[in-house]
C-alpha positions as CSV (number, residue, x, y, z in Angstrom):
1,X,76.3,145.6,2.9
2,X,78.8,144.3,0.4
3,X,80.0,141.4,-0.8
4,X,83.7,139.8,-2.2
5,X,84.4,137.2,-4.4
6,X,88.2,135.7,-3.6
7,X,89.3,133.4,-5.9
8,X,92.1,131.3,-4.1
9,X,95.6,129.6,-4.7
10,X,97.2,127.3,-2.4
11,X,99.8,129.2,-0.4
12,X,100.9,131.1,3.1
13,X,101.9,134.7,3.6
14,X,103.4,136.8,6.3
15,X,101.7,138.1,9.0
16,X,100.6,142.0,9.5
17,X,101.0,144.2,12.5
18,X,98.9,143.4,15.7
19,X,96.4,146.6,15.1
20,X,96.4,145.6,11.6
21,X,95.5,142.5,12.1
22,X,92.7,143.4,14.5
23,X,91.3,145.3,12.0
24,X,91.4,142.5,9.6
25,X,89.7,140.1,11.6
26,X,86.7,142.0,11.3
27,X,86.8,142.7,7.7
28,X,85.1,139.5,6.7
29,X,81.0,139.5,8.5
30,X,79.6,136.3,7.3
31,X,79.6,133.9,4.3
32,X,77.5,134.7,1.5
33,X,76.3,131.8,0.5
34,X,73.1,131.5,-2.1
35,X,72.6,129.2,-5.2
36,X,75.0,131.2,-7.7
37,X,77.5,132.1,-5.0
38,X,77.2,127.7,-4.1
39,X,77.8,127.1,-8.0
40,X,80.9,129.6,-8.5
41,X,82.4,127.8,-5.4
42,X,81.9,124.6,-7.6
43,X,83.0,125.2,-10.6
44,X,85.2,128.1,-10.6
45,X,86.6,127.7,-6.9
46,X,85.6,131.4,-6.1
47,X,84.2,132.3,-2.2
48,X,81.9,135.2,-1.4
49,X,81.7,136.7,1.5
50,X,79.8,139.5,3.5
51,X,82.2,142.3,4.2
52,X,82.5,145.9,6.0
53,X,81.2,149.0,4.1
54,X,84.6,150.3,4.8
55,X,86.8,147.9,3.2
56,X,88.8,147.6,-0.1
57,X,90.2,144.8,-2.4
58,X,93.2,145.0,-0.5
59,X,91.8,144.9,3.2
60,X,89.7,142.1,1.9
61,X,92.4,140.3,0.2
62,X,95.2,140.5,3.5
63,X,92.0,139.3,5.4
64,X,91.2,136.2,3.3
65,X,95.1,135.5,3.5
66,X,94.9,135.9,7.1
67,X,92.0,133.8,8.2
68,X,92.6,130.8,5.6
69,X,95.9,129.4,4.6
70,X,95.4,130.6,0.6
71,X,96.6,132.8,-1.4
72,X,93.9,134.9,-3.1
73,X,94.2,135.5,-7.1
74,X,91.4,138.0,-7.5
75,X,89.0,140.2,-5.5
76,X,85.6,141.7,-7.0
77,X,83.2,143.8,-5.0
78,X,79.7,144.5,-5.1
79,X,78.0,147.3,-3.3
80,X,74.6,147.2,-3.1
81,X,72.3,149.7,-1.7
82,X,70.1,149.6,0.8
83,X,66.4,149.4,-0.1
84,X,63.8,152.5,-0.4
85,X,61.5,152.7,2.2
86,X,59.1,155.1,3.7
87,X,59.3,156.3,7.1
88,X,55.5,158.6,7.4
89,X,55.6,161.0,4.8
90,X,59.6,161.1,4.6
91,X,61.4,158.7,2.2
92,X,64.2,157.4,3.5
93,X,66.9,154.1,2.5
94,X,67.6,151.0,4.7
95,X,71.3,149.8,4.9
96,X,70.9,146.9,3.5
């Protein structure tokens, strides 16, 4: 799983194609919200979310700008991978 932080400007774009903006819709999964995540949105006015293995700053950017009348100043991304765990005697990795 990986998360984005968008930073965000106020401001409205122009809208993508149809398939493009199906795909988009299901770029972002979920808020990720935790104590440091709750602070940046604070102070720094920066919102992480939980986002598809698949996409890049620039899916994830179009989708922010899509679903949320903003205009997004910056996008980091953190993959994380899954944790080790054993399945019987063969080692194996969870998605996470």
């Amino acid at each position: 799983m990986s998360a984005a932080t968008a930073t965000k400007t106020a401001a409205v774009t122009s809208k993508p194609s149809a398939h493009r903006q199906e795909f988009l819709m299901n770029v972002l999964l979920a808020p990720h919200v935790t104590e440091k995540t709750s602070l940046a949105m604070q102070n720094s006015n920066q919102y992480t979310f939980r986002v598809r293995r698949d996409a890049n700053k620039v899916d994830i950017r179009a989708a922010v700008e899509l679903m949320f009348p903003v205009k997004v100043a910056s996008v980091q991304i953190v993959n994380e991978p899954g944790k080790t765990r054993r399945f019987g005697k063969t080692p194996g990795r969870t998605q996470d």
